[in-house]
C-alpha positions as CSV (number, residue, x, y, z in Angstrom):
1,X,-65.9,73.2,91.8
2,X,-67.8,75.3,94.6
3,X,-68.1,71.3,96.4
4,X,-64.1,71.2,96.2
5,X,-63.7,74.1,97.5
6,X,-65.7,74.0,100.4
7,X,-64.3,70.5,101.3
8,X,-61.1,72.0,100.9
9,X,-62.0,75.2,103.6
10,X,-63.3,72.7,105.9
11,X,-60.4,70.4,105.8
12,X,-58.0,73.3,106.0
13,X,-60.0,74.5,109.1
14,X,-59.9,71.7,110.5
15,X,-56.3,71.3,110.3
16,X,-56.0,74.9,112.2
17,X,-58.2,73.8,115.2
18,X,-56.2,70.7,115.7
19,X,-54.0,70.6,118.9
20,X,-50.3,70.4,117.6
21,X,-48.8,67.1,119.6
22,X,-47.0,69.1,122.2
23,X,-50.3,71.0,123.4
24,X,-52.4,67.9,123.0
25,X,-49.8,66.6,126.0
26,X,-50.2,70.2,127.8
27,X,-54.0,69.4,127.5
28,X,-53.9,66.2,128.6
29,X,-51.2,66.8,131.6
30,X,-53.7,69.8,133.1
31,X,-56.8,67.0,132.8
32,X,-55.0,64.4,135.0
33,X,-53.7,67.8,137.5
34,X,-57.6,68.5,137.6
35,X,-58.5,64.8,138.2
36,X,-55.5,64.6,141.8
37,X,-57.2,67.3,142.6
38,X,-60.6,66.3,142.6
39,X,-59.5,63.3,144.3
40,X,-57.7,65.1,147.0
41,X,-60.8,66.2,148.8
42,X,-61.8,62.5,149.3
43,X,-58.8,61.5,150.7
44,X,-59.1,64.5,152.7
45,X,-62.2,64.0,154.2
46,X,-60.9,60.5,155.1
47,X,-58.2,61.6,157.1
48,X,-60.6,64.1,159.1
49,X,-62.9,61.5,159.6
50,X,-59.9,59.7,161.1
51,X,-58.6,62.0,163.7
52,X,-62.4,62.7,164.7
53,X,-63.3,59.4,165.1
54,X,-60.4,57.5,166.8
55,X,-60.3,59.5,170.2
56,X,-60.3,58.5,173.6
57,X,-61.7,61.4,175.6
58,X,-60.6,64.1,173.9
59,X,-56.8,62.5,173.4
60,X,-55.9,61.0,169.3
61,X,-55.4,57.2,169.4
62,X,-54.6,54.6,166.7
63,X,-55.1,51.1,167.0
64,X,-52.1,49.1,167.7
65,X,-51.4,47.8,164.6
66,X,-48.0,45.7,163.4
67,X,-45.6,48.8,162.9
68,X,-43.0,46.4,161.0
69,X,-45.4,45.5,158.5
70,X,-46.6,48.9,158.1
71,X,-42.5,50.2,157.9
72,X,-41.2,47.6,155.3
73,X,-44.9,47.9,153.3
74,X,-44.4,51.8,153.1
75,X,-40.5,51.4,152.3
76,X,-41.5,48.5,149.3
77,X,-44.0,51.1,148.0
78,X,-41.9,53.8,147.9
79,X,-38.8,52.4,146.4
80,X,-41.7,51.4,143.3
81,X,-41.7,54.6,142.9
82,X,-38.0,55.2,142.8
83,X,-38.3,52.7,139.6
84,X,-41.1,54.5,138.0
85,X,-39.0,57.3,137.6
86,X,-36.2,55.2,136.0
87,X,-38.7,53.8,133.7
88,X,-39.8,57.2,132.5
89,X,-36.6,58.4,132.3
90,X,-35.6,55.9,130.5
91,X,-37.5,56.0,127.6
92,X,-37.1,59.9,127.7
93,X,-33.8,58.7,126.5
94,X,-35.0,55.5,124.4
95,X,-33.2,53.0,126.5
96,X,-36.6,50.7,125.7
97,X,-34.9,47.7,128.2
98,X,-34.4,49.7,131.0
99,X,-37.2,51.1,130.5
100,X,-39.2,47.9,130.9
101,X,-37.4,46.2,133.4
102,X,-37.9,49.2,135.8
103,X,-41.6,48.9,135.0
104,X,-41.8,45.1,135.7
105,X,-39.5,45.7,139.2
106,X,-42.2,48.8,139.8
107,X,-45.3,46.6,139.1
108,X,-44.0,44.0,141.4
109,X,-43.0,46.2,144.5
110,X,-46.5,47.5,143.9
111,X,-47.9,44.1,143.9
112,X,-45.8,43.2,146.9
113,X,-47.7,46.5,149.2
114,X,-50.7,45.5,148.4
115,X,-50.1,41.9,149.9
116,X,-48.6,43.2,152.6
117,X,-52.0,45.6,153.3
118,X,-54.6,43.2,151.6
119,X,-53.7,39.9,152.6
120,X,-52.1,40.2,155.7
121,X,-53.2,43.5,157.3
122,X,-56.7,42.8,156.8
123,X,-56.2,39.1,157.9
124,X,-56.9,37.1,154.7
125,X,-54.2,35.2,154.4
126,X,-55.4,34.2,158.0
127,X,-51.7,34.2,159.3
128,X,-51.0,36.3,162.3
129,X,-48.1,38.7,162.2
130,X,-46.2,39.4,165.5
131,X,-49.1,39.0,167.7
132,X,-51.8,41.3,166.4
133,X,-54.7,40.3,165.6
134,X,-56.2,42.0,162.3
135,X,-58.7,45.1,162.3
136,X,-62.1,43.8,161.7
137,X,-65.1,46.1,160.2
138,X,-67.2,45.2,163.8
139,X,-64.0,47.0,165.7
140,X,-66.2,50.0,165.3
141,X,-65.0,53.2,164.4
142,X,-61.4,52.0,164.0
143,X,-62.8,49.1,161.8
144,X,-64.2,51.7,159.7
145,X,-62.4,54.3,159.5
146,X,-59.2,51.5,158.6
147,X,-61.1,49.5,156.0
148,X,-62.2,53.4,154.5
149,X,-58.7,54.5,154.1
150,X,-56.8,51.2,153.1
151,X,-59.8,50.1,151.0
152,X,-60.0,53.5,148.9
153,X,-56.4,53.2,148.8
154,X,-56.0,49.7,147.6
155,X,-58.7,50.6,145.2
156,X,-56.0,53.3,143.5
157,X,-53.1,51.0,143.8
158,X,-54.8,48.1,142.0
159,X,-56.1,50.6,139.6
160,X,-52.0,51.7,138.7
161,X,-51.0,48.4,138.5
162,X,-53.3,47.4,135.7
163,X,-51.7,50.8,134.1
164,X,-48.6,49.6,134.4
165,X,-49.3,46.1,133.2
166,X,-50.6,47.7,130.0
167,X,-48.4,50.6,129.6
168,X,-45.6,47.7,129.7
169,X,-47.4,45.6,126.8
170,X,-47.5,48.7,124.6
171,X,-43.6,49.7,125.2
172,X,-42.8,45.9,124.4
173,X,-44.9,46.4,121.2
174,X,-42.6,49.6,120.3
175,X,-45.5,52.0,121.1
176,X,-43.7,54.5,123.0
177,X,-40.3,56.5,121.9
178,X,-38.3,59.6,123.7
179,X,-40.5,62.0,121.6
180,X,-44.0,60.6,122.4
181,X,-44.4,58.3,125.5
182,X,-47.1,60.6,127.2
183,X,-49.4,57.7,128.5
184,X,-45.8,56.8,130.5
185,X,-45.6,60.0,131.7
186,X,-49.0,59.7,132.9
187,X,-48.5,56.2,134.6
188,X,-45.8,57.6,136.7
189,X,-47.5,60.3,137.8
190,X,-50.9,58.3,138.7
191,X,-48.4,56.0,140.4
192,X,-46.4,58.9,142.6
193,X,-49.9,60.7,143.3
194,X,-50.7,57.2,144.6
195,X,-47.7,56.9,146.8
196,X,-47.9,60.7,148.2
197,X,-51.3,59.6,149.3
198,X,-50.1,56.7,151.2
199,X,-47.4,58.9,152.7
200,X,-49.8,60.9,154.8
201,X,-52.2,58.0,155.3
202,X,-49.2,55.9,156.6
203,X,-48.4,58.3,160.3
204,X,-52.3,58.9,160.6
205,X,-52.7,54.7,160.2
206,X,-49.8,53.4,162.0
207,X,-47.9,56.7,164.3
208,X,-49.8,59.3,165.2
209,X,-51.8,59.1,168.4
210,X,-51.4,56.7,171.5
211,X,-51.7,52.7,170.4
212,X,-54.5,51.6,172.3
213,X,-56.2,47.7,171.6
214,X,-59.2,48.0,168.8
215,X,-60.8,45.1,170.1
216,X,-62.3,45.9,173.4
């Protein structure tokens, strides 16, 4: 009897320390806040290290890079975003289709940036864009300081695209509803945190300073 019991306090206790759904999600929101937060400093310190570095006595350059490219990259990333937010609201309202279709349109703008800054920014698709030749890691500081911020940056976007890719297998499996779809909530705002990143990166890259040649 005494054995019962006792399994029966613990169980009941254990019932009382569990987070209710609603304040697991509060929980879980404040972790990822925490974790943009922590991350802020890095990107910070990259962007110092880039208006240090790429000077020409005493006066803020930037290496003349193809400003089209960087425009239309910019524009395709941040109308993914635009679609991330349909997708989330959408399933705040269970419209499951919409819902996935924004994701897929999100996943491919996504896709389509980092092309644009992977392939032909850094020169691996080996085509040359509008007569500029590709940044190269021996271009000294701007080499550096470019591969630094686009690398850690493409690092984040690949990272939210795998998200996406597998917050879009769950919904098709049902997984997600207008009462519970936190991991969609938290897709959206790893994606958005990844785009208000590449909105500051994007003037110190591509606008802010005097376009001078990187290449000597």
């Amino acid at each position: 009897m005494s054995a019962i019991t006792a399994e029966h306090d613990e169980h009941h206790l254990h019932n009382n320390n569990a987070l209710s759904p609603a304040a697991q999600v509060r929980a879980n929101r404040l972790g990822l806040w925490l974790f943009f937060i922590s991350e802020i400093f890095l990107f910070i310190a990259l962007l110092s290290a880039r208006f240090y570095l790429w000077k020409d006595n005493g006066e803020i350059v930037r290496p003349n890079l193809d400003q089209t490219l960087g425009f239309l990259s910019t524009g395709v990333l941040l109308l993914s975003s635009y679609f991330m937010v349909r997708a989330e609201t959408a399933i705040a309202h269970d419209n499951r289709q919409q819902f996935l279709n924004s994701l897929k349109i999100a996943f491919v703008l996504g896709l389509l940036f980092l092309i644009a800054v992977v392939g032909f920014e850094w020169g691996l698709f080996g085509i040359d864009i509008g007569g500029h030749e590709p940044l190269k890691l021996s271009d000294g500081a701007f080499g550096a300081v470019f591969y630094a911020m686009t690398g850690m940056h493409a690092l984040h976007v690949v990272s939210g695209l795998i998200y996406i890719l597998i917050v879009h297998r769950l919904g098709k499996k049902g997984e997600y509803s207008a009462e519970a779809h936190w991991p969609v909530e938290a897709c959206a705002l790893y994606w958005h945190y990844v785009d208000v990143v590449w909105v500051f990166f994007y003037p110190a890259l591509y606008l802010i300073g005097s376009a001078v040649s990187a290449h000597g």
